[in-house]
C-alpha positions as CSV (number, residue, x, y, z in Angstrom):
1,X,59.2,99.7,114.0
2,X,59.1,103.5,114.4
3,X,60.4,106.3,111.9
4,X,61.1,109.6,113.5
5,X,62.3,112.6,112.0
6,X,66.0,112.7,111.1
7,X,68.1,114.9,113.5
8,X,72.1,115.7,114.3
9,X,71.8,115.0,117.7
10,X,74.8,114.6,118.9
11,X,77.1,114.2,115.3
12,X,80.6,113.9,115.7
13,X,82.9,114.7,112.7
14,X,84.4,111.3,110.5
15,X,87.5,112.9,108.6
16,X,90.0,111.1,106.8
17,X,93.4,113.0,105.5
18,X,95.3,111.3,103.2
19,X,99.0,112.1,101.2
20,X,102.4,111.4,100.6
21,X,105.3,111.4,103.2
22,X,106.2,115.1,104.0
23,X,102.7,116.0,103.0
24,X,101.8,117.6,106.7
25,X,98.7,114.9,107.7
26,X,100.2,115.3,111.5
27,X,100.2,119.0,111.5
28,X,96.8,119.3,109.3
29,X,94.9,117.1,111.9
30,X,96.0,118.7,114.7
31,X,95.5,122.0,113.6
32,X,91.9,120.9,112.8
33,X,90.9,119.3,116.0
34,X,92.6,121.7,118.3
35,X,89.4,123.8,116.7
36,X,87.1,121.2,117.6
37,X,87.1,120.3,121.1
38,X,88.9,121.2,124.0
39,X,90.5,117.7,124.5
40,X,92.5,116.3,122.4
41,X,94.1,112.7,122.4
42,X,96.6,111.0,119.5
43,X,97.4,107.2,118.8
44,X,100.5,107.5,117.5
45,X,101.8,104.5,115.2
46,X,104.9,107.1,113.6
47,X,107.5,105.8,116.5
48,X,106.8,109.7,118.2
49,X,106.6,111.9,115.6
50,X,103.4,113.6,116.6
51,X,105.2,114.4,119.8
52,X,107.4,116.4,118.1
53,X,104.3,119.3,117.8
54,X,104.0,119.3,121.2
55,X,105.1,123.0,121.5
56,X,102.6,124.1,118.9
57,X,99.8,122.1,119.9
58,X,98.2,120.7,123.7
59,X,97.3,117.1,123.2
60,X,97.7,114.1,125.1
61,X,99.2,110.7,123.2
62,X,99.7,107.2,123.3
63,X,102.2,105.2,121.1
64,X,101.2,101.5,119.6
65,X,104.2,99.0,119.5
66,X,102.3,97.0,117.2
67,X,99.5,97.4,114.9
68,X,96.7,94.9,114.9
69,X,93.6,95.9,114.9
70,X,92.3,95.1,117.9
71,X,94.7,97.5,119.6
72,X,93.7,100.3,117.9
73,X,90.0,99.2,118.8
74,X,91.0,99.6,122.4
75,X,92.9,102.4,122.4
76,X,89.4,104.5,120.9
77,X,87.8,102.6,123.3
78,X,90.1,103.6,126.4
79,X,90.1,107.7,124.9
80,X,86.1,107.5,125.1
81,X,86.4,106.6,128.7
82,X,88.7,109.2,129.3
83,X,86.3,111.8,127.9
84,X,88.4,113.1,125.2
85,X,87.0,115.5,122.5
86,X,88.4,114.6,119.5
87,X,90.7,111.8,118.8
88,X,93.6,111.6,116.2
89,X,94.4,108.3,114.8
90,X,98.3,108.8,113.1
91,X,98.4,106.4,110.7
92,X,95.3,104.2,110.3
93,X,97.7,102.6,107.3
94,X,99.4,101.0,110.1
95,X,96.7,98.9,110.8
96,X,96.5,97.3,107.4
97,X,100.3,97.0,106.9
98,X,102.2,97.4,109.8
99,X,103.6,95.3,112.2
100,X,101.3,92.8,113.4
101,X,98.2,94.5,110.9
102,X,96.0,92.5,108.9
103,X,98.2,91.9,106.2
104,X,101.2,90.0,108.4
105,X,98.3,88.1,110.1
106,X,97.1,87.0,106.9
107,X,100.7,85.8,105.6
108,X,100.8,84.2,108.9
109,X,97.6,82.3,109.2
110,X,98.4,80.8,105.7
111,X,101.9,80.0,106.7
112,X,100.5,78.0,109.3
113,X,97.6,76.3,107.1
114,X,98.7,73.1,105.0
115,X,97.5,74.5,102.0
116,X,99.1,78.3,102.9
117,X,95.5,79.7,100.7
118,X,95.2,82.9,102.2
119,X,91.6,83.5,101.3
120,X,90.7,81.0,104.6
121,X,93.1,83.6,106.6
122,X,91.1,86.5,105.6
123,X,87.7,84.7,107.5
124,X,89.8,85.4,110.5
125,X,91.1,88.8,109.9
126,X,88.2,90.6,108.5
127,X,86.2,90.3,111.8
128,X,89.1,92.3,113.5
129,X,89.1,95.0,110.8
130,X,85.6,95.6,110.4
131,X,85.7,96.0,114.9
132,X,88.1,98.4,114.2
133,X,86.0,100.4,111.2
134,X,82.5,99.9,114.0
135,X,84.9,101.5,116.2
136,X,85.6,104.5,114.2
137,X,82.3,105.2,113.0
138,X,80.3,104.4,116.8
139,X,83.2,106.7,118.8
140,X,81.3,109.4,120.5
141,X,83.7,111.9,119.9
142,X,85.2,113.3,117.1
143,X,87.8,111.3,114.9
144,X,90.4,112.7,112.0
145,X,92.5,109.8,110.9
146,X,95.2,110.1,108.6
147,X,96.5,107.5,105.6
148,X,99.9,106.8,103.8
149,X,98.7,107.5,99.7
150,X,100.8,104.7,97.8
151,X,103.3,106.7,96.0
152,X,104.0,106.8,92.3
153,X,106.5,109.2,90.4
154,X,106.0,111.2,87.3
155,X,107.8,113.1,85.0
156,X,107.3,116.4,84.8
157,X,109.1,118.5,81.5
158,X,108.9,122.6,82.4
159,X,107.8,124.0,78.8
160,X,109.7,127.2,79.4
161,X,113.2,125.8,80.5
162,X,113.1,122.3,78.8
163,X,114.0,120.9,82.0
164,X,113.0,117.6,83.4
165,X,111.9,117.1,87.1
166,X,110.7,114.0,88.9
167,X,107.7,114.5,91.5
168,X,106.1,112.4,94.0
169,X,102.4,112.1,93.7
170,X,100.0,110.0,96.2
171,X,97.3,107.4,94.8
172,X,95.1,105.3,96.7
173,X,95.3,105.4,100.4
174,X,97.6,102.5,102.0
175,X,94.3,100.9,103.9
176,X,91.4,98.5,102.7
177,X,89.4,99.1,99.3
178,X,86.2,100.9,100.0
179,X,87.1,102.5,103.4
180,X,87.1,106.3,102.7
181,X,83.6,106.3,102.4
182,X,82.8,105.1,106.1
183,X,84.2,109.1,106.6
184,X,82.3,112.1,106.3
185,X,85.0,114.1,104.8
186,X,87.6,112.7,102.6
187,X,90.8,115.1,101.8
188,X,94.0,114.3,100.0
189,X,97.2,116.5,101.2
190,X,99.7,117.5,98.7
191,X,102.9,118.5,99.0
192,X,102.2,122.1,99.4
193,X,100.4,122.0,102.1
194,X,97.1,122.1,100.6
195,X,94.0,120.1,101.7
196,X,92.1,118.8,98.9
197,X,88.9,117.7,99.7
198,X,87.1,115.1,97.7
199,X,84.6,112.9,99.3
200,X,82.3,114.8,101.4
201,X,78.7,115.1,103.0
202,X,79.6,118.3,104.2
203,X,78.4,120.5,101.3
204,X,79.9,123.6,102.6
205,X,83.4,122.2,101.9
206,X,82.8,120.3,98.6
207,X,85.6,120.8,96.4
208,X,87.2,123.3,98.7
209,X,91.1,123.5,98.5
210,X,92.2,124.8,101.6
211,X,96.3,126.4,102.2
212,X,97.4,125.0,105.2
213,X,94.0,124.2,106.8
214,X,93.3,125.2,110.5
215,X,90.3,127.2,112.2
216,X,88.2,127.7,109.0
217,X,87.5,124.4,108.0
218,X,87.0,123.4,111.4
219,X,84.4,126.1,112.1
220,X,82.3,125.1,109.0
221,X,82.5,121.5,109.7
222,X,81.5,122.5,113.7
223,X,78.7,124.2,112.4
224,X,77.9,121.6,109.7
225,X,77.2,119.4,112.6
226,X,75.3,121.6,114.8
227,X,71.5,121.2,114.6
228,X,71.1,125.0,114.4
229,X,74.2,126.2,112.7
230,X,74.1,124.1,109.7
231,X,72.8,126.7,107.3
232,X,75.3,129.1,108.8
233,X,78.6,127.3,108.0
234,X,80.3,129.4,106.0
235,X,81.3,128.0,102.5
236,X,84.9,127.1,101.7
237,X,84.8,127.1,98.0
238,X,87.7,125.9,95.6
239,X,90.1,128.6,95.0
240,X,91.3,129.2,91.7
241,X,95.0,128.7,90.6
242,X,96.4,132.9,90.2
243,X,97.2,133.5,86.7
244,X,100.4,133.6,85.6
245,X,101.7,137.7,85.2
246,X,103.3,138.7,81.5
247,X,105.5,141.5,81.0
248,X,105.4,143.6,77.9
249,X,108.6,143.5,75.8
250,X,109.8,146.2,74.1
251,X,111.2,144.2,70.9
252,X,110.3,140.9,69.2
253,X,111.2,138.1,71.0
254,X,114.6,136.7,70.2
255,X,114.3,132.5,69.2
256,X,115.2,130.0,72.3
257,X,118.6,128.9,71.6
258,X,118.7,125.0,70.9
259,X,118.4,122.7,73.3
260,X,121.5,119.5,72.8
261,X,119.8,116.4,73.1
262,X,120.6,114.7,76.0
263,X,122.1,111.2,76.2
264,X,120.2,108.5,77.7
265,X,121.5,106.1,80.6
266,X,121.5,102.7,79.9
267,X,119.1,100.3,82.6
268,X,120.7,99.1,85.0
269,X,119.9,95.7,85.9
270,X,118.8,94.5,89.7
271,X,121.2,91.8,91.3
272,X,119.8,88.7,91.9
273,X,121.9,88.3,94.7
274,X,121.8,91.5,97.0
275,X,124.4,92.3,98.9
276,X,123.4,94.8,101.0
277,X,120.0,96.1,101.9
278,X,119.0,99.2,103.6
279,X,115.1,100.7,104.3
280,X,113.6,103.8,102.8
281,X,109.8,103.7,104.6
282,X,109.2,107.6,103.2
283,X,109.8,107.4,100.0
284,X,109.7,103.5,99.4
285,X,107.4,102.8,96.7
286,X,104.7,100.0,97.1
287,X,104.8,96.7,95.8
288,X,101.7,94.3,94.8
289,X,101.3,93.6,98.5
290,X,100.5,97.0,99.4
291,X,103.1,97.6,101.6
292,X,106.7,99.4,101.2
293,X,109.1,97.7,98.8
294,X,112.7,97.1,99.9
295,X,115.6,98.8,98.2
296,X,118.4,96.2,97.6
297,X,122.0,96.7,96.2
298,X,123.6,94.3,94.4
299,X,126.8,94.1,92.2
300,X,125.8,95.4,89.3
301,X,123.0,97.4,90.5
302,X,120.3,98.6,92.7
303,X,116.6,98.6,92.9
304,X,113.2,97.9,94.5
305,X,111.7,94.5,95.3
306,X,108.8,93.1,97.7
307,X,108.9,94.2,101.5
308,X,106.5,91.7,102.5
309,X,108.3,88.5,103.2
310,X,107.6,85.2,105.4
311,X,110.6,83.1,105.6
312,X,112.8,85.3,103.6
313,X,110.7,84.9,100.8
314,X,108.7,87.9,98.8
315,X,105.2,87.5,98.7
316,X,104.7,89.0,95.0
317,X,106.7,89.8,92.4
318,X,107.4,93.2,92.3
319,X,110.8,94.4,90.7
320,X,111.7,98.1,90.0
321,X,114.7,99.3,88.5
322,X,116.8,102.2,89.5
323,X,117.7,104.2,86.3
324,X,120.5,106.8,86.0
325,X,119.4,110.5,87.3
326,X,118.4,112.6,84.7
327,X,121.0,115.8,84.0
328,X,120.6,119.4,83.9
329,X,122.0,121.2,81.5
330,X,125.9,122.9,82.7
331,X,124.3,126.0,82.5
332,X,121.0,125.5,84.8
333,X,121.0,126.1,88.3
334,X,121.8,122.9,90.8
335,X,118.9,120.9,91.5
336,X,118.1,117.8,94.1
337,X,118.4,114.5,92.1
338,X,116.7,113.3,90.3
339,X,115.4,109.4,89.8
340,X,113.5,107.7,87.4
341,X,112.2,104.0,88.3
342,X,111.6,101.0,85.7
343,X,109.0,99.2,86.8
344,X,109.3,95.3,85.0
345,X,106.7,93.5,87.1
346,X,105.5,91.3,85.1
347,X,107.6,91.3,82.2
348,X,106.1,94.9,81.1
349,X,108.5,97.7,81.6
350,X,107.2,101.2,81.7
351,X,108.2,104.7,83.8
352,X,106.3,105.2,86.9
């Protein structure tokens, strides 16, 4: 055994971009890599979407039918024979959830066991998913994946106006526990565009927010990795939020007018029974299993149950209520709707 001094020969970038549907990961990682190589590939697991930048981007792409593990292993193995620069993996969440991922082969190694214990089905799925993750990391090119955030909505009361909005924020990433830190630059996506990054080796980007990132992130990170340029890579540091502007008054403020309490909708209970069902993959929120839940109708109601089922069956016991949207006042300008969710899984209720 030999220990030799510690070099970057030869580092390629690990990035991971996680957020929300609508959040931009497609756009965001193609706007970083066409800045970091001159060839650059996509696995697309989003049934085309990424094609749909073709007239803003150059890239070349391949589209997975289904999602185990394995093929994802071989498609980064078939772009590293091809020479490629950097390759895009759109959605690595796929993989964990999707058709034929290591969730489904779980449920269906245990279906197929007398006992149906899927702790003996993870001895064969773990194997495939830790290829895939040795895959990632040995790639000798460059690799930006992105990940589905599971979703969870929050209440949001403006102080000002008094009035009540629902938002959309993104939690853990839809993929195994402990992943993000295989990746040399974690960064969560928000809603406005902005790249957030939080997990990083990179220290010329720690804790940088970046609006719409592109070129400049991509040029520190390129230098990052160089042997000679690392000292050079220009620092993206976290930008402050602007302060808000005041106006002076000429007069003493008149008193807000007050505000009629507003009525609150009764719960409305899920059918047992559901008549009909529909699909809502972006905005679905996730169940116990980790994957999408499944909006279901019924008679006297509507709401969100498991998506993960083997023999028409749910797998957990996830149950979310649809409430009543929340009103504006008659006078306030028109708004989207909005929804709150009861979530009852086991037998606690609370707003999510």
């Amino acid at each position: 055994m030999l220990f030799q001094k510690a070099t970057k020969k030869s580092a390629r970038l690990r990035m991971a971009l996680i957020g929300v549907a609508g959040a931009g990961k497609t756009y965001t990682a193609l706007s970083i890599a066409q800045h970091l190589g001159d060839k650059v590939a996509v696995i697309d697991t989003e049934r085309g979407s990424a094609s749909k930048y073709s007239d803003s981007f150059e890239f070349d792409v391949l589209e997975l039918e289904t999602f185990a593990p394995q093929m994802y292993v071989e498609a980064i193995h078939a772009a590293e024979e091809a020479g490629y620069d950097v390759l895009i993996i759109d959605s690595l969440s796929h993989a964990w959830t999707g058709k034929g991922g290591a969730l489904e082969q779980v449920d269906r190694i245990a279906k197929r066991s007398q006992s149906g214990n899927t702790f003996g089905a993870w001895r064969d799925v773990t194997p495939q998913h830790n290829m895939l993750v040795e895959g990632i990391i040995n790639a000798k090119m460059h690799i930006i994946t992105t990940m589905r955030a599971k979703t969870e909505y929050v209440q949001e009361k403006n102080e000002k106006t008094g009035r009540v909005t629902v938002r959309k924020i993104g939690l853990a990433p839809v993929q195994r526990d402990g992943l993000e830190y295989e990746f040399d630059v974690v960064a969560d996506l928000d809603q406005d565009n902005n790249l957030i990054v939080g997990k990083t080796r990179c220290p010329a980007v720690a804790g940088a927010v970046v609006h719409k990132a592109g070129r400049d992130i991509a040029r520190t990170l390129r230098a990052w990795l160089s042997e000679d340029g690392a000292k050079e890579a220009p620092v993206l540091a976290a930008k402050p939020k602007p302060e808000a502007k005041t106006e002076a008054k000429a007069g003493p403020e008149a008193p807000p007018e007050p505000r009629k309490a507003e009525p609150k909708a009764p719960p409305v209970a899920v059918a047992d029974e559901p008549e009909d069902v529909f699909y809502d993959d972006e905005d679905a929120p996730l169940c116990e299993c980790g994957v999408p839940a499944r909006h279901v109708q019924g008679r006297s109601g509507s709401g969100w149950v498991c998506g993960n089922t083997v023999d028409g069956k749910a797998s957990c016991a996830f149950r979310m209520k649809d409430a009543a949207p929340i009103q504006d006042d008659a006078f306030d300008e028109p708004s989207p709707a909005d929804t709150r969710h009861e979530n009852t899984t086991n037998g606690v209720a609370h707003v999510a």
